[in-house]
N, C-alpha and C positions, 0 to 999 in steps of 0.2 A: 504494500500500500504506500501512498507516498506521505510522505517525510514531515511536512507541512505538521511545524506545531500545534494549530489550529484548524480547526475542520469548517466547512462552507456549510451553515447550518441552511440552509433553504425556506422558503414557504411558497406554493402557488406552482404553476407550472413554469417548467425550465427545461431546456434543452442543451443536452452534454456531446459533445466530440471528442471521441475516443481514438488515437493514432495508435496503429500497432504493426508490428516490423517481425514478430515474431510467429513460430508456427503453429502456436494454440492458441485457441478465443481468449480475450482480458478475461479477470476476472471481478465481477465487481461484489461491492460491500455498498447497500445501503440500513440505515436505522433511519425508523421514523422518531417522531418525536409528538406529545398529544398536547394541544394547548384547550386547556379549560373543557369546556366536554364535547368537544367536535370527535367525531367518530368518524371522519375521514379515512380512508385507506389511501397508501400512497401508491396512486397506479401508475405503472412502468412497462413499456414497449421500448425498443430496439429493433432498429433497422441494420441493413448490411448498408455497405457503397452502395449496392447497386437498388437497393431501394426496398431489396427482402424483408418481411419482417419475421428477426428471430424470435424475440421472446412478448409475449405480453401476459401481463400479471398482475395481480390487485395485491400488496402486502396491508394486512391490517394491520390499525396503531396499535405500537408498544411491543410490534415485529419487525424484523429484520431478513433483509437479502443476503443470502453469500453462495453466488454461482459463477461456475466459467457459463459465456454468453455461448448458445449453441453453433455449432458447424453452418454451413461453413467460412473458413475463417478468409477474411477480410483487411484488409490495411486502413481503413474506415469505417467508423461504426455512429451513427447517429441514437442516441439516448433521451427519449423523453418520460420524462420523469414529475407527476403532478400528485404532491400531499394534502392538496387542497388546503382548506385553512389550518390543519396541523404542521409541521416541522418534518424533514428528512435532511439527512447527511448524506451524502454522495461521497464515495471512496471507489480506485480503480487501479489495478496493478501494472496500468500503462502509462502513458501521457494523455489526457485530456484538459478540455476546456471547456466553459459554460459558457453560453451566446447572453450578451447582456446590452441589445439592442432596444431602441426606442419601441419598436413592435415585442419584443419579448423581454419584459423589464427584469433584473435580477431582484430578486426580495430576500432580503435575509432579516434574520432574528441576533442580533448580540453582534459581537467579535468577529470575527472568521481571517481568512488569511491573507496576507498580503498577493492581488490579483496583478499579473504583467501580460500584456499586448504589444503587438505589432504595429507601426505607424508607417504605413509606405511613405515611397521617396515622392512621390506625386501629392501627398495629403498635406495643404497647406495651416490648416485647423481643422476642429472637430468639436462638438459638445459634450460636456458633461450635465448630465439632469440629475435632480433627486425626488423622492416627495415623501414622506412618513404620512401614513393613512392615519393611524391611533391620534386620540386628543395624548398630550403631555409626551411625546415620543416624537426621537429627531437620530441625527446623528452631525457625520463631520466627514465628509470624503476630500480624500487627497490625489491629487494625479501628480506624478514625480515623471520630468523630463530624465532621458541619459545621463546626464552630467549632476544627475542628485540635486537640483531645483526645483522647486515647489511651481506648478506650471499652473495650477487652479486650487480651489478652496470652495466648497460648499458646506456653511455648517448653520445650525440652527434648528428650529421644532420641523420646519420645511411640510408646515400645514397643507399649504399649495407645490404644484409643481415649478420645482425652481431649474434652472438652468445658465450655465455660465461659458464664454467660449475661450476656446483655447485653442492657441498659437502654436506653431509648430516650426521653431526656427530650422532654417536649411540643414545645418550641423546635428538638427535633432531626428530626421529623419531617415528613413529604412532604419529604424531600430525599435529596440524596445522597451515602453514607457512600463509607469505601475500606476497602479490604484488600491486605496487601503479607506477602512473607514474605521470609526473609535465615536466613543459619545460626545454630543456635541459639548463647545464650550463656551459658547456665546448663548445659550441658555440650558435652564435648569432640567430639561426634558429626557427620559431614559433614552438609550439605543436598542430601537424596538421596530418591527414593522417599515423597515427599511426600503425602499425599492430608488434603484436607480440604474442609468442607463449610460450608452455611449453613441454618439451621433454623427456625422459624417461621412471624409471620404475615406472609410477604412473598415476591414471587417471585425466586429465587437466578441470578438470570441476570446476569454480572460482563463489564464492558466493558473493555477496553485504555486510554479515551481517556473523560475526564469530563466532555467534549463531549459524547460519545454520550449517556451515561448521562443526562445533562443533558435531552437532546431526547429519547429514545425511552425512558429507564426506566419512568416512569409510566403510557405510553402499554400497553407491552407486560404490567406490570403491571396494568391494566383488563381486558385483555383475557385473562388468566388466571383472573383475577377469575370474569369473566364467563362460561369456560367452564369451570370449576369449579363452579358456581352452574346449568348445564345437566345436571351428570351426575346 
């Protein structure tokens, strides 16, 4: 499983990309998590590349996933994964990434792990959004250029949907930026019911480990590229 001190607690539906290089299926690990008395199951499908679908499954709350994803095996693997109003952890014994697009917003609960993306050499800016749904609940996201600069700032209760843009000096581009969030601190609000996004000319697909991002961001950003460019 990887490494990542911090685990990517979830809520709502998300979509995971899974790269694999090796000759047996990933294997993944999810836990749900129950908030208050929603009896949600966390339901989970998997697709191949090519568009197959391997597995689909309902885990109920205060249950957990631990399988290799069925035959046959694939170098891409798309993961949707929806705990509805309760909570899941998503764990994968590959490299993947979470889509954290304006149309598929990322929602998290608490802490989670420091997120790094790819910024082609063509993406002159890009947005970052926030909004916390809950009354008294906010947080504080960061986006960090290459060179360890603070490149935006959203922090606050983020009652409404906020958004702020970012610049993407020449020097800072084909590389790879991060994104982190923590409780807010320009008010008293927990870090709760979090959702936020990335917007642009760039694919929003956020890794755990800057390894990954490193070897696969650009790769899976060509190939967005390229099949956006067929439609």
């Amino acid at each position: 499983m990887q490494a990542a001190t911090l685990l990517l607690l979830f809520r709502h539906l998300h979509f995971f990309v899974i790269v694999s290089d090796l000759p047996q299926p990933p294997r993944l690990h999810l836990e749900t998590k129950q908030y208050y008395t929603y009896t949600d199951p966390l339901r989970l499908t998997a697709f191949s590349q090519q568009g197959d679908r391997l597995l689909s499954t309902a885990i109920p709350v205060g249950s957990s996933l631990d399988r290799l994803l069925p035959e046959p095996v694939a170098p891409l693997y798309l993961v949707q994964a929806d705990p509805g109003m309760n909570g899941a952890v998503f764990q994968c014994d590959r490299p993947w990434a979470v889509l954290g697009s304006a149309n598929h917003r990322m929602g998290v609960n608490g802490l989670g792990p420091e997120l790094f993306f790819y910024v082609p050499l063509d993406c002159t800016g890009f947005t970052l959004g926030a909004q916390s749904v809950s009354p008294n609940e906010g947080g504080r996201l960061v986006i960090t250029r290459p060179d360890g600069e603070q490149a935006a700032v959203l922090d606050g209760e983020l009652d409404r949907e906020e958004e702020t843009k970012v610049t993407v000096p020449t020097a800072c581009r084909d590389a790879i930026w991060s994104l982190k969030w923590d409780k807010p601190q320009t008010s008293k609000a927990g870090l709760d019911d979090l959702n936020f996004w990335l917007d642009g000319n760039l694919t929003p697909l956020l890794f755990p480990q800057r390894e990954w991002a490193e070897k696969h961001g650009k790769l899976l950003w060509e190939r967005d590229r390229a099949a956006r460019a067929e439609q």
